[in-house]
C-alpha positions as CSV (number, residue, x, y, z in Angstrom):
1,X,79.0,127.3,82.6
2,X,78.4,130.3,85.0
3,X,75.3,132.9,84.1
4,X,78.6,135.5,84.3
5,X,80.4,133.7,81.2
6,X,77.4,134.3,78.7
7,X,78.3,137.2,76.6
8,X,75.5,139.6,75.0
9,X,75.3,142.0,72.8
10,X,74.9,145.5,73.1
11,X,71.6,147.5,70.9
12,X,74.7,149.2,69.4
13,X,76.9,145.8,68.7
14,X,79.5,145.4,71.1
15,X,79.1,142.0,73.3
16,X,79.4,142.5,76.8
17,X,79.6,140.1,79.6
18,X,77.0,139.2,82.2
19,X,80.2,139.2,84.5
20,X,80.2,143.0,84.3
21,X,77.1,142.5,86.5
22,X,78.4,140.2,89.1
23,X,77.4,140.7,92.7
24,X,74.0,142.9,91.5
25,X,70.6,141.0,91.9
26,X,69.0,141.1,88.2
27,X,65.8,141.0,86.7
28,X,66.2,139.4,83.0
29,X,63.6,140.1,81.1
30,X,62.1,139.6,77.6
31,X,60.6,142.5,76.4
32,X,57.9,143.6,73.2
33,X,57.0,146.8,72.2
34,X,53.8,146.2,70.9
35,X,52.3,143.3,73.6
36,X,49.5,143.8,76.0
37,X,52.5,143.7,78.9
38,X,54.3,146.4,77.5
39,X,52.9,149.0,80.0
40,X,55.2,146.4,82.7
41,X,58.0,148.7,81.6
42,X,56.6,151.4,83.6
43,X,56.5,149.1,87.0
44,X,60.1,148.1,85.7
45,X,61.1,151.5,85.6
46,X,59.8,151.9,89.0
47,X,61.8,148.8,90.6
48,X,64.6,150.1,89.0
49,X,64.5,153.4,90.5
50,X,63.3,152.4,93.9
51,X,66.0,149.3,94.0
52,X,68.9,150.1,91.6
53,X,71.1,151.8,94.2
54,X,70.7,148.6,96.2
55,X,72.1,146.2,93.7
56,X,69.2,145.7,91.7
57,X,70.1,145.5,87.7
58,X,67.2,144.7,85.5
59,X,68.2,143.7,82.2
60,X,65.9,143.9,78.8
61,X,66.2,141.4,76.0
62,X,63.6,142.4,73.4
63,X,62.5,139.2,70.8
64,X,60.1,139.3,67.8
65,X,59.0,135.7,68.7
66,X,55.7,136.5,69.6
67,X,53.0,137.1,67.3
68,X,55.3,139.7,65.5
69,X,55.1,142.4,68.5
70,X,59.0,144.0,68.1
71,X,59.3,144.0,64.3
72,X,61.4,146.9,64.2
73,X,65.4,146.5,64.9
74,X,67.1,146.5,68.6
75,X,67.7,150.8,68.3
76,X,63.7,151.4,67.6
77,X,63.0,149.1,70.4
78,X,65.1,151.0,72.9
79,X,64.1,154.3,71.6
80,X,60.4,153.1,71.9
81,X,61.2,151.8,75.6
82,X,62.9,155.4,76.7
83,X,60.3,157.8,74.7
84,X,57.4,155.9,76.2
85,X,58.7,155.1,79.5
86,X,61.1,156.3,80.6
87,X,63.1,153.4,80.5
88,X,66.5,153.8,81.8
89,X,67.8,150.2,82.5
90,X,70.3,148.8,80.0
91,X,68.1,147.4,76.8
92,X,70.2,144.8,74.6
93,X,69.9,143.6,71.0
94,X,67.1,141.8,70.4
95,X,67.5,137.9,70.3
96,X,65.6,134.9,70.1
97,X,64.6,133.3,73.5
98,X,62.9,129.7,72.6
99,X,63.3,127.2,70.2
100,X,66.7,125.9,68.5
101,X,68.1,129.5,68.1
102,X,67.3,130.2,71.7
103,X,70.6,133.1,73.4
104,X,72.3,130.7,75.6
105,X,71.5,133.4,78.7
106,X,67.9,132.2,78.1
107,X,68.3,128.9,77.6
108,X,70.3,128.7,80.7
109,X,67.6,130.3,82.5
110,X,65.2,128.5,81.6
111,X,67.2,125.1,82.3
112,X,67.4,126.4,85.7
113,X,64.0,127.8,86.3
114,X,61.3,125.7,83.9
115,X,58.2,126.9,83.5
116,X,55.2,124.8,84.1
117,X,54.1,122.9,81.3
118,X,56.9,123.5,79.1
119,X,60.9,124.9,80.0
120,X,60.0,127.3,76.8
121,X,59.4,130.9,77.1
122,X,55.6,131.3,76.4
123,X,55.1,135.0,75.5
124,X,57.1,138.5,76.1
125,X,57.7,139.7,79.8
126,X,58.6,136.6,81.2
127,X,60.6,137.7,84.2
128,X,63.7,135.9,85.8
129,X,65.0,137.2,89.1
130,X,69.0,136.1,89.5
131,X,70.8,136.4,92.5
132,X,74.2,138.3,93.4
133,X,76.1,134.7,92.1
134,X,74.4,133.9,89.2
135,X,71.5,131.6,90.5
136,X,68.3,131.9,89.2
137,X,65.5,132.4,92.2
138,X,62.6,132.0,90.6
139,X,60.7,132.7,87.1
140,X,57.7,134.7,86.8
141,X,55.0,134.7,83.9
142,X,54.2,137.4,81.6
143,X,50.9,138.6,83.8
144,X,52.6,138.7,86.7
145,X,53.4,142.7,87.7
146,X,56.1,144.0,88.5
147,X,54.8,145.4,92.0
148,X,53.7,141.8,92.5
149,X,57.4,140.6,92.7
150,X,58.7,143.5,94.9
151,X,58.7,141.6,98.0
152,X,60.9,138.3,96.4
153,X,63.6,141.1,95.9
154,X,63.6,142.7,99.2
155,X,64.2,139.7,100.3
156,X,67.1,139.2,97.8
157,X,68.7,142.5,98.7
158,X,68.1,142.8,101.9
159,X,68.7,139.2,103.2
């Protein structure tokens, strides 16, 4: 199954299909309101700016499978994301993204990009940088800025 067959769902319901963003780079990442790494959505916000009218899309899956950090419901999250950061990439519902009830967009990327002692998601703001056909490039851990992974997309875009 292609990345661009998985269907997700929208914060206000509707499923959509990763095929709408075929032929865009993406950054897919799982996102927490209330996690030491929220302040990333500011240097996501920036990527998205400076790199959006390139192809870049970043996409943001918010999950509450982390030490409780998004409790509230997939609306409050991308309120909270917009109000505090100006947030303007497309925010989905939140979803699980480890273990049994894992979305099958992140257990396909994490199939395809494992992490290093475990295939698992470890913690919010993992990053996942796709290219324009659906292949995964490479995974980044929750520390890891967004600034730091500026140059892996130039290189993406701009190949």
């Amino acid at each position: 199954m292609s990345i661009f067959d998985i269907t997700i769902d929208t914060v206000k319901g509707e499923e959509k299909k990763l095929d709408d963003y075929r032929a865009k780079a993406m950054i897919v990442v799982n996102t927490a309101s209330k996690c030491g790494f929220t302040p990333q959505f500011d240097g996501l916000q920036e990527l998205y700016e400076k790199y959006s009218g390139d192809g870049l899309q970043i996409l943001g899956f918010p999950s509450n499978q982390f030490m409780n950090q998004e409790p509230g419901s997939s609306v409050e999250a991308e309120e909270f994301c917009r109000l505090n950061y100006g947030v303007t990439f497309p925010m989905f519902a939140k979803i699980d993204v480890r273990g049994k009830d894992a979305h099958p967009l992140f257990k396909q990327l994490t199939k395809a990009a494992p992490g290093i002692i475990s295939d698992q998601v470890k913690w919010n703001f993992t990053k996942f940088l796709i290219d324009e056909q659906g292949n995964v490039i490479k995974r980044y851990a929750p520390k890891t800025a967004p600034k730091d992974i500026e140059e892996d997309i130039k290189n993406l875009l701009y190949k």
